[in-house]
N, C-alpha and C positions, 0 to 999 in steps of 0.2 A: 504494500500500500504506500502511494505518494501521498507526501507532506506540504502544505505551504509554507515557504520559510522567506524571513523577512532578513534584509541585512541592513544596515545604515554606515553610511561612506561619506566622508568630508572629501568634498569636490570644490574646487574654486573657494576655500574657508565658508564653505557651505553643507549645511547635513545633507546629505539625498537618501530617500528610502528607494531601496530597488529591492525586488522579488522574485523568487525561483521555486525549484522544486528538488526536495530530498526522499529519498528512499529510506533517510535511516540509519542506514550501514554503508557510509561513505559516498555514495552520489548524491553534487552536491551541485548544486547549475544555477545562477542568479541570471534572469534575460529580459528582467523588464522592469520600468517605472508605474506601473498598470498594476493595481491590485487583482480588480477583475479578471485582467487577463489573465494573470500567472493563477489566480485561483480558476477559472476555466480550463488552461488547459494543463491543472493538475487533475481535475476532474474527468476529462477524457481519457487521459492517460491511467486514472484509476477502472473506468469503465470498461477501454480495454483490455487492461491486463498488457501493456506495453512492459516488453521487456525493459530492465534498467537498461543494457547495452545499447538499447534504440535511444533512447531518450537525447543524445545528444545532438545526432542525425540528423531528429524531427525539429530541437529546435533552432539547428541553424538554416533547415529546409523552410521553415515555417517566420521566422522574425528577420534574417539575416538573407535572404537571396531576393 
């Protein structure tokens, strides 16, 4: 089961909240400013059953092309 996980990063002497998704047991992937979204598509990713090994794949397939 994937997790929403939140991190907070000083950018320009500014906080920024960005957001990912953990597995848990070390897969650990921060890919958005978007709460929704990273809770969305942790949520697919649970409803599949995506394997951890994919997860990184989809999200450079998915945010980054």
């Amino acid at each position: 089961m994937y997790l929403l996980i939140k991190e907070t990063f000083i950018i320009d002497n500014s906080e920024t909240e960005l957001y990912g998704i953990s597995d848990g047991a070390g897969l650990m992937i921060i890919f958005t400013e978007d709460p929704v979204e990273a809770k969305s598509f942790v949520g697919i990713c649970n409803e599949n059953a995506v394997e951890s090994n994919h997860i990184a794949d989809i999200i450079e397939d998915r945010y980054y092309t």
